[in-house]
N, CA, C and O atoms as CSV, one atom per row, in Angstrom:
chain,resi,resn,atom,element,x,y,z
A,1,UNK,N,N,0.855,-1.166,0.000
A,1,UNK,CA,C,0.000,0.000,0.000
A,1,UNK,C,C,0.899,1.225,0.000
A,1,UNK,O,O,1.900,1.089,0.702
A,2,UNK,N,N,0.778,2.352,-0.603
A,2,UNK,CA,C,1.096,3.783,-0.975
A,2,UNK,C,C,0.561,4.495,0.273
A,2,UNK,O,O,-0.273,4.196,1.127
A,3,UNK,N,N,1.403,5.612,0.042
A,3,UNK,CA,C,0.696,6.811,0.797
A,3,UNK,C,C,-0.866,7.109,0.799
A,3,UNK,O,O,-1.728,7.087,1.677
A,4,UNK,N,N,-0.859,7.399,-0.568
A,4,UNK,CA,C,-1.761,7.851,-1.271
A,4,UNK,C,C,-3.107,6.982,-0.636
A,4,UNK,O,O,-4.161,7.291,-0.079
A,5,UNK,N,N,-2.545,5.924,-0.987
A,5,UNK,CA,C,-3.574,4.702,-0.944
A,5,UNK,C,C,-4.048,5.401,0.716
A,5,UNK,O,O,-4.854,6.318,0.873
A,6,UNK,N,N,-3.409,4.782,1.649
A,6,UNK,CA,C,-3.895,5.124,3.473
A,6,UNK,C,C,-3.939,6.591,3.682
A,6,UNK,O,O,-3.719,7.001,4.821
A,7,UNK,N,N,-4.214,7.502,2.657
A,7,UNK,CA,C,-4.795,9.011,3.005
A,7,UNK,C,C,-6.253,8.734,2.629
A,7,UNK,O,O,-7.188,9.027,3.374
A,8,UNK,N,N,-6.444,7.946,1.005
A,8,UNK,CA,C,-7.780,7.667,1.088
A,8,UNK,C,C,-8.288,6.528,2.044
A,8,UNK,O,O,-9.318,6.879,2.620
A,9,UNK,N,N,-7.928,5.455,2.329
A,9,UNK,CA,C,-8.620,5.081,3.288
A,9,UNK,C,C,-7.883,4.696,4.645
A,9,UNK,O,O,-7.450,3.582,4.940
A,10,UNK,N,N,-7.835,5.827,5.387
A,10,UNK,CA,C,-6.968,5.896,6.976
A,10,UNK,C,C,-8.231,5.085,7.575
A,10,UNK,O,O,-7.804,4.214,8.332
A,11,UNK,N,N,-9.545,5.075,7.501
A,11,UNK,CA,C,-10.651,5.072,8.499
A,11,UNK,C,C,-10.155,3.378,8.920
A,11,UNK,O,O,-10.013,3.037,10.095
A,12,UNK,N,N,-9.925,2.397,7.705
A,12,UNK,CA,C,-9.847,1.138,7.911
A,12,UNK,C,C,-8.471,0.898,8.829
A,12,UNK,O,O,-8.014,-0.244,8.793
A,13,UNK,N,N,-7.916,1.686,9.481
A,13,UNK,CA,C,-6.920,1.393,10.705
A,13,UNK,C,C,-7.410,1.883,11.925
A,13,UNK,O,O,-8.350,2.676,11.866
A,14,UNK,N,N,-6.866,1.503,13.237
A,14,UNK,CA,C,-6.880,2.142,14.183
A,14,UNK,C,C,-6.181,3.396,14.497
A,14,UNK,O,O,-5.051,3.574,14.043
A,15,UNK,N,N,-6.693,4.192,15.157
A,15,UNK,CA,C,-5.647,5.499,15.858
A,15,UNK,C,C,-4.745,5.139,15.824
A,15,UNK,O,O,-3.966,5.358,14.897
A,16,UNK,N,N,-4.483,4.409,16.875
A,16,UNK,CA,C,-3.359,3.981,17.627
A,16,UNK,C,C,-2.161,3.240,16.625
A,16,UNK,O,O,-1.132,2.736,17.076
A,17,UNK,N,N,-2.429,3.277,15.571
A,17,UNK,CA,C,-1.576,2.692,14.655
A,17,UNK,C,C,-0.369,3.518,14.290
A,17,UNK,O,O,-0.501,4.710,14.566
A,18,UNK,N,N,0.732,3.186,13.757
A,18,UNK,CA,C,1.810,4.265,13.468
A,18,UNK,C,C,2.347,3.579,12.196
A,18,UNK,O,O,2.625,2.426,11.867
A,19,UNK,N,N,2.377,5.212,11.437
A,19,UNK,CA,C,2.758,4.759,10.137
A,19,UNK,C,C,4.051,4.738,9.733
A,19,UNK,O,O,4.514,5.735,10.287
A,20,UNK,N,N,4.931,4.227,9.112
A,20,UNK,CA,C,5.707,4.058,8.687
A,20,UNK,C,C,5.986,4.162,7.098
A,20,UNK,O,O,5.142,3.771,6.291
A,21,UNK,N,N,7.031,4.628,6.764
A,21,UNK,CA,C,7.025,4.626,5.013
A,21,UNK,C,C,8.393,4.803,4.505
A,21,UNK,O,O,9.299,5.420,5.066
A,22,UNK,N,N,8.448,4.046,3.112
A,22,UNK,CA,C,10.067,4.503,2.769
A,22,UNK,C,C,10.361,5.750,2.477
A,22,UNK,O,O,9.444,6.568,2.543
A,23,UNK,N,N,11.873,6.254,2.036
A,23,UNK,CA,C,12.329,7.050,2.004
A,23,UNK,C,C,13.032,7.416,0.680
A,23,UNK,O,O,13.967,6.682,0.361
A,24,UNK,N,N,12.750,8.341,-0.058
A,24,UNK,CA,C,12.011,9.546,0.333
A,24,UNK,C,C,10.694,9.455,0.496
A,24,UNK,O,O,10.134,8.465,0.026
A,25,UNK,N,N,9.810,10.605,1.290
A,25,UNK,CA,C,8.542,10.304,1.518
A,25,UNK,C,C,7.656,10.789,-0.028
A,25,UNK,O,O,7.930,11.800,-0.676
A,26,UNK,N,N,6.893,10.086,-0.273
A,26,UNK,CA,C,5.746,10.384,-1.901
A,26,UNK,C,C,4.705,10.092,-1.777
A,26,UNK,O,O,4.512,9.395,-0.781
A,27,UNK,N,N,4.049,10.261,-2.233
A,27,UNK,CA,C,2.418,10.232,-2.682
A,27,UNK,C,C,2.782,8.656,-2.645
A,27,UNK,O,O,1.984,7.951,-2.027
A,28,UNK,N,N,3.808,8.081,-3.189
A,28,UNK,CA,C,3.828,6.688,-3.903
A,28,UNK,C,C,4.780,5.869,-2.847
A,28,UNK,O,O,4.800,4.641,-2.923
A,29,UNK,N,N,5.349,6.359,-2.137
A,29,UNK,CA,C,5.291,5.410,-0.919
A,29,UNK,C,C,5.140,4.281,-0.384
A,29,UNK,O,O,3.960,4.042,-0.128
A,30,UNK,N,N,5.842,3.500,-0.114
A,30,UNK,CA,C,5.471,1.906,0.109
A,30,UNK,C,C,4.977,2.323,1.637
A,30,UNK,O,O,5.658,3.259,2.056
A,31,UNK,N,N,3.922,1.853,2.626
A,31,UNK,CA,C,3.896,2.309,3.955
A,31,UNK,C,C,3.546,1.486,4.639
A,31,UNK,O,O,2.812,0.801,3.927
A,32,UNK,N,N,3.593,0.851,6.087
A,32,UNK,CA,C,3.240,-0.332,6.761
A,32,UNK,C,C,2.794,0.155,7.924
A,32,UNK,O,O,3.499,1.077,8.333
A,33,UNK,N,N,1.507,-0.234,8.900
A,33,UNK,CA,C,0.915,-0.085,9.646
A,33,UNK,C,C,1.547,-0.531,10.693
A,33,UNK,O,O,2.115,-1.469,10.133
A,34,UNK,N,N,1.969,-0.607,12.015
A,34,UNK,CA,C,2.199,-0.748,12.705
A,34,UNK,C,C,1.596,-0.711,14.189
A,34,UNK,O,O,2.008,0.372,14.605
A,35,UNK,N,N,0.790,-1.342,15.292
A,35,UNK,CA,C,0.746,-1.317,16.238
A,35,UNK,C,C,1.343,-0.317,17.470
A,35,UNK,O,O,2.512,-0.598,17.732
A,36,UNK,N,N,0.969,0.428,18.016
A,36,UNK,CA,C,1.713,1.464,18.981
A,36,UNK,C,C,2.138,0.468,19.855
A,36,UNK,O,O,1.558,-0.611,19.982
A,37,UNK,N,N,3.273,0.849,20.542
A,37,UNK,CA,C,3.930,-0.029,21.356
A,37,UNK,C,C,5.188,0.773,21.989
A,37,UNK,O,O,6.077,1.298,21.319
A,38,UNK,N,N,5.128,0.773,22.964
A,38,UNK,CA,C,6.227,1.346,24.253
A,38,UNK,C,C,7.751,1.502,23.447
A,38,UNK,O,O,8.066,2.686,23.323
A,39,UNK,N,N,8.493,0.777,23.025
A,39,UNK,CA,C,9.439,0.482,22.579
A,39,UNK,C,C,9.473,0.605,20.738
A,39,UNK,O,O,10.189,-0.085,20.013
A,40,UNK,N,N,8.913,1.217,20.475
A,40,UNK,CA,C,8.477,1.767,18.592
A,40,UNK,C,C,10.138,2.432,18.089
A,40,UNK,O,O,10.679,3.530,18.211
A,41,UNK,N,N,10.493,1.265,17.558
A,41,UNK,CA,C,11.751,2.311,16.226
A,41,UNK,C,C,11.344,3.463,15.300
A,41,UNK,O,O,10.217,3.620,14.832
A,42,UNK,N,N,12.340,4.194,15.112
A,42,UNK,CA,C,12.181,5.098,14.364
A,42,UNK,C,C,12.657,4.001,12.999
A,42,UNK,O,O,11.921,4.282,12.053
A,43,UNK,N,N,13.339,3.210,12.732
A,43,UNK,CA,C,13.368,2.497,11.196
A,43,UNK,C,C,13.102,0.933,11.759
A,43,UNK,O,O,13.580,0.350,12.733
A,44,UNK,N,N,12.309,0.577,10.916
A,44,UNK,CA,C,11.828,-0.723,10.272
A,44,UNK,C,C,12.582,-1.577,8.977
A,44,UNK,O,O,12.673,-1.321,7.776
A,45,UNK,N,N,12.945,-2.419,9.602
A,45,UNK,CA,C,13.413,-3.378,8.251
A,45,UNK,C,C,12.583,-4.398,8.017
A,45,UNK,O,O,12.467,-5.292,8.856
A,46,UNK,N,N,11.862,-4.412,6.805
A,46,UNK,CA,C,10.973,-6.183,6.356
A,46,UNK,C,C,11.057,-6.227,5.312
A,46,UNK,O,O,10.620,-5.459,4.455
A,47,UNK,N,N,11.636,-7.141,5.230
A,47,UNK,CA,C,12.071,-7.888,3.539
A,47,UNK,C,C,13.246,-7.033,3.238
A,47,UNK,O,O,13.183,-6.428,2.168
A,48,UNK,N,N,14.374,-6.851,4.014
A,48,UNK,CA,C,15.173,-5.899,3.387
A,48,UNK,C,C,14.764,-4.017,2.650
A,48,UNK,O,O,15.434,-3.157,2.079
A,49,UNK,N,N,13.732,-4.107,2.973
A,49,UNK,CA,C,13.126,-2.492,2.601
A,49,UNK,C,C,13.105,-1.917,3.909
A,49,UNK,O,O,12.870,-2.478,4.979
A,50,UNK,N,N,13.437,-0.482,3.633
A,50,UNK,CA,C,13.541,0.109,5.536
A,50,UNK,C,C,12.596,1.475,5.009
A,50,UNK,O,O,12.597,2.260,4.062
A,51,UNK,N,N,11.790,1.216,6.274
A,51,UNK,CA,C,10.707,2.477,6.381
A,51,UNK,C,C,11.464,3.302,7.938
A,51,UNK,O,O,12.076,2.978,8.956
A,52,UNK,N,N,10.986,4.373,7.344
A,52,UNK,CA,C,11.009,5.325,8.606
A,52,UNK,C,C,9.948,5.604,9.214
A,52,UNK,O,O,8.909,5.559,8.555
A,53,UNK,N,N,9.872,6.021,10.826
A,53,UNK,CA,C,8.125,6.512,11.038
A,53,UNK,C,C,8.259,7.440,10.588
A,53,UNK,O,O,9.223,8.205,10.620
A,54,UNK,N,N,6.794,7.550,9.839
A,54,UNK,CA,C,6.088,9.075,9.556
A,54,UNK,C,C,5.529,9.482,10.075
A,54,UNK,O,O,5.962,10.563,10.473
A,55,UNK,N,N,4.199,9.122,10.549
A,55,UNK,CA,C,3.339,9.833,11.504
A,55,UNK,C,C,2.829,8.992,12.291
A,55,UNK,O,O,3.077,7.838,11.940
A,56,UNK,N,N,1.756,9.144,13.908
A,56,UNK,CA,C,0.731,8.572,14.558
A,56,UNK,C,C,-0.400,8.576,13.035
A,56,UNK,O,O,-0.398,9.416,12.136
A,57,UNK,N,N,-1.164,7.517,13.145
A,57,UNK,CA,C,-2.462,7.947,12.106
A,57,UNK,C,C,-3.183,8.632,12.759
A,57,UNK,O,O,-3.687,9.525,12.079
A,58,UNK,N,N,-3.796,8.637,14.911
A,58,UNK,CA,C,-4.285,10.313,14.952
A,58,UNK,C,C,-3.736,11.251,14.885
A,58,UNK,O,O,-4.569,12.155,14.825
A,59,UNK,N,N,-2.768,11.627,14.855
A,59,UNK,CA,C,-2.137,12.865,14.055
A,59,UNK,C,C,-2.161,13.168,12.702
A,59,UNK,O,O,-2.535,14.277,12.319
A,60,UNK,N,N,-1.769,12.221,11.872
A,60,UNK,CA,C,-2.560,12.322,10.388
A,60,UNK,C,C,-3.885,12.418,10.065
A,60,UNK,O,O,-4.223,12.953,9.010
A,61,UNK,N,N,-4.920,11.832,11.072
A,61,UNK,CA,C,-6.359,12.374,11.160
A,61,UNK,C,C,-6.479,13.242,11.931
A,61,UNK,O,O,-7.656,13.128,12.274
A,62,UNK,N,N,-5.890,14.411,12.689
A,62,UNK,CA,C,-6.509,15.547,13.212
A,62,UNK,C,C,-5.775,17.027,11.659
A,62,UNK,O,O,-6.073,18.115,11.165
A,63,UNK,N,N,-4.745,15.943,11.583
A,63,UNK,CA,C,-4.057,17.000,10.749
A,63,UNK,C,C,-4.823,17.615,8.998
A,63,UNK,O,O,-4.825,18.701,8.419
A,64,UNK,N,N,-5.507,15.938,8.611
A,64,UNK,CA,C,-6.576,15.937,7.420
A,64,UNK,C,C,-8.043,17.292,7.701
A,64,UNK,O,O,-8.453,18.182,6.956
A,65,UNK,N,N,-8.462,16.868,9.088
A,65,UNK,CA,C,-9.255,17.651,9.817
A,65,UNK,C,C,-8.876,19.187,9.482
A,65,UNK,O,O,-9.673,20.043,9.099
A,66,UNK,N,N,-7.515,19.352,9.701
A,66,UNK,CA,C,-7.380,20.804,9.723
A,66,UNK,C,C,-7.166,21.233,8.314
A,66,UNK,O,O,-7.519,22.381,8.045
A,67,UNK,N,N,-6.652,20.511,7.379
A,67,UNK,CA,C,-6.340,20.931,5.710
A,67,UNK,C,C,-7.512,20.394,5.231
A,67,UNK,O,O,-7.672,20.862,4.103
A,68,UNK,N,N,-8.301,19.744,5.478
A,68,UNK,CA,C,-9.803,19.627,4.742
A,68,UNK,C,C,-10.638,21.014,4.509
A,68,UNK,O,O,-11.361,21.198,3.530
A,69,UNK,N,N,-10.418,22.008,5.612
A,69,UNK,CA,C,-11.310,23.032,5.915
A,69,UNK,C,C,-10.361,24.136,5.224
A,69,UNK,O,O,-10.869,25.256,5.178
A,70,UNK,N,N,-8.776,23.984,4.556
A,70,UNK,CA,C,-8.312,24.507,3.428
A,70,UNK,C,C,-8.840,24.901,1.739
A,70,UNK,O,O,-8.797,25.826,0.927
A,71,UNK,N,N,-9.297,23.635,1.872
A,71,UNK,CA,C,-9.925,23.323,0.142
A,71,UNK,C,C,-8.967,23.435,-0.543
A,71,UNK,O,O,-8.930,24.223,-1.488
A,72,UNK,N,N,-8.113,22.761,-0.245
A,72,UNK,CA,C,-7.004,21.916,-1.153
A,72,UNK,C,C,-7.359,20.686,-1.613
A,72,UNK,O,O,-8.146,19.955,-1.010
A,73,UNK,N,N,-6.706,20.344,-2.886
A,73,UNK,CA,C,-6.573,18.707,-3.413
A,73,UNK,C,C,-5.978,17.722,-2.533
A,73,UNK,O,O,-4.945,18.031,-1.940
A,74,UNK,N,N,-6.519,16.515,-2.360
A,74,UNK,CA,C,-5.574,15.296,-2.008
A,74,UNK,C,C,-4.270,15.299,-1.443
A,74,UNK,O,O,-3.730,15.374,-0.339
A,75,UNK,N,N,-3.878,15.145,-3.080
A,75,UNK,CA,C,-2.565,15.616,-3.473
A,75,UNK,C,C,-1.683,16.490,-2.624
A,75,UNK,O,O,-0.643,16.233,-2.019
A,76,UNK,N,N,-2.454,17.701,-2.758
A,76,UNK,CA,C,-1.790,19.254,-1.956
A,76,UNK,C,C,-1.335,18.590,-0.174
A,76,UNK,O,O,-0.335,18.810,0.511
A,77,UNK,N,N,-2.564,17.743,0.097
A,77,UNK,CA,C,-2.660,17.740,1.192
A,77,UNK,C,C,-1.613,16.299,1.963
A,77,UNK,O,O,-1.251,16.103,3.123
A,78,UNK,N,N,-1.426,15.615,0.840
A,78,UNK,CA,C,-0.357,14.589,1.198
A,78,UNK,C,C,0.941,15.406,1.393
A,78,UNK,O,O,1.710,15.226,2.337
A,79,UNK,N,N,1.118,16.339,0.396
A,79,UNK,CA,C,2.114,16.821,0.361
A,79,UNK,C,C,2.400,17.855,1.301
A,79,UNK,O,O,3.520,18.365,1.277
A,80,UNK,N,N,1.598,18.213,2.075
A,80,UNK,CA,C,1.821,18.865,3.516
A,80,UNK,C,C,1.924,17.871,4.483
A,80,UNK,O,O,2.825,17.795,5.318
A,81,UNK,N,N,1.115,17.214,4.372
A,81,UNK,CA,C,1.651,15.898,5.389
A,81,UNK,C,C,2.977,15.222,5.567
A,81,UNK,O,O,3.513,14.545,6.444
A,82,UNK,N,N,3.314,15.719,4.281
A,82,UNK,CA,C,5.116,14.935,3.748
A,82,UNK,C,C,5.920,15.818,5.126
A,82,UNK,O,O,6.467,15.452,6.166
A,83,UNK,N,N,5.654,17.100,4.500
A,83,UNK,CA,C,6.222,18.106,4.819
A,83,UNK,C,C,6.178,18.802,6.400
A,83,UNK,O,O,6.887,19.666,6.916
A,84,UNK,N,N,4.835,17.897,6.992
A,84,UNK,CA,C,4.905,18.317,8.172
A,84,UNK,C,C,5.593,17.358,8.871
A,84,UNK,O,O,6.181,17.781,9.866
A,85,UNK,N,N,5.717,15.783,8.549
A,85,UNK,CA,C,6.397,14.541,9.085
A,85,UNK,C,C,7.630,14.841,8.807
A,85,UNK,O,O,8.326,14.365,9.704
A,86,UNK,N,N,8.474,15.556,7.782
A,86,UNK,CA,C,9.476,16.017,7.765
A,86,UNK,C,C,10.114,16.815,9.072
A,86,UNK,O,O,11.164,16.574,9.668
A,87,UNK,N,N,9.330,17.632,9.265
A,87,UNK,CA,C,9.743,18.433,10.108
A,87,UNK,C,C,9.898,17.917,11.563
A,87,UNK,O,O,10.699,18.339,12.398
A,88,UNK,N,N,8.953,16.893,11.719
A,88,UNK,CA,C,8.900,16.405,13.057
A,88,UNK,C,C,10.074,15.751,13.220
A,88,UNK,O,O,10.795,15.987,14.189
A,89,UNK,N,N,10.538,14.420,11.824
A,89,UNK,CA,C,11.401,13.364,12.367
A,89,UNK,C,C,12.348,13.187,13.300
A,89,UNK,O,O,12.721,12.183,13.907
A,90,UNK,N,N,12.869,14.938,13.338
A,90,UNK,CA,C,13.920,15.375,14.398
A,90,UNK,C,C,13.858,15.265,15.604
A,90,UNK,O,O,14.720,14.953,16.425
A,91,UNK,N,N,12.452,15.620,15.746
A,91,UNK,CA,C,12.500,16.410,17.155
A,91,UNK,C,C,11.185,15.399,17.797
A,91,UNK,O,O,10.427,16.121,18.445
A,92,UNK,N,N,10.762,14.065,17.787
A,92,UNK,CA,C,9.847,12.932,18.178
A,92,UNK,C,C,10.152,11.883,17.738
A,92,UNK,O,O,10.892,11.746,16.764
A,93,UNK,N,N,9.706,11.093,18.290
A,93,UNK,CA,C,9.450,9.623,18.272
A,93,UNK,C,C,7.894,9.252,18.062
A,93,UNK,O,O,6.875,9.942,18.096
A,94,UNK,N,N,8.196,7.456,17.761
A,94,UNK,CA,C,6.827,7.191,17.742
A,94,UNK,C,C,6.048,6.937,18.836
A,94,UNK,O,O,4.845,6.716,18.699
């Protein structure tokens, strides 16, 4: 599954889930769901492919919440999402 793909349908995960995705971050994105858990890496290795966390998915759903009421495209809005998980990677964990 893509980025793209779990922006259109986030609803079919839990909150509590944490996303993960390769690198660089894209619309096109390979991304894997993950379970919250005390002890959460910042990189994932499966199958030899390494994801980084990107976001909590409630943080990616409060964050949709707030760029929905933008009236931006999809698109626009993944791409702030890129850009806001960017900014975090530094300074949080999952």
């Amino acid at each position: 599954m893509d980025l793209f793909y779990l922006l259109l349908n986030q609803q079919e995960f839990s909150a509590q889930d944490l996303i993960y995705a390769e690198i660089p971050w894209t619309l096109q994105s390979q991304v894997v769901m993950v379970k919250a858990h005390p002890s959460a890496n910042l990189i994932l290795d499966i199958d030899h492919t390494e994801y980084q966390f990107f976001l909590k998915l409630s943080l990616l759903r409060q964050l949709l919440q707030i760029y929905s009421k933008q009236n931006v495209c999809l698109a626009e809005t993944c791409q702030r999402l890129i850009e806001f998980a960017d900014k975090q990677q530094n300074h949080s964990s999952p």
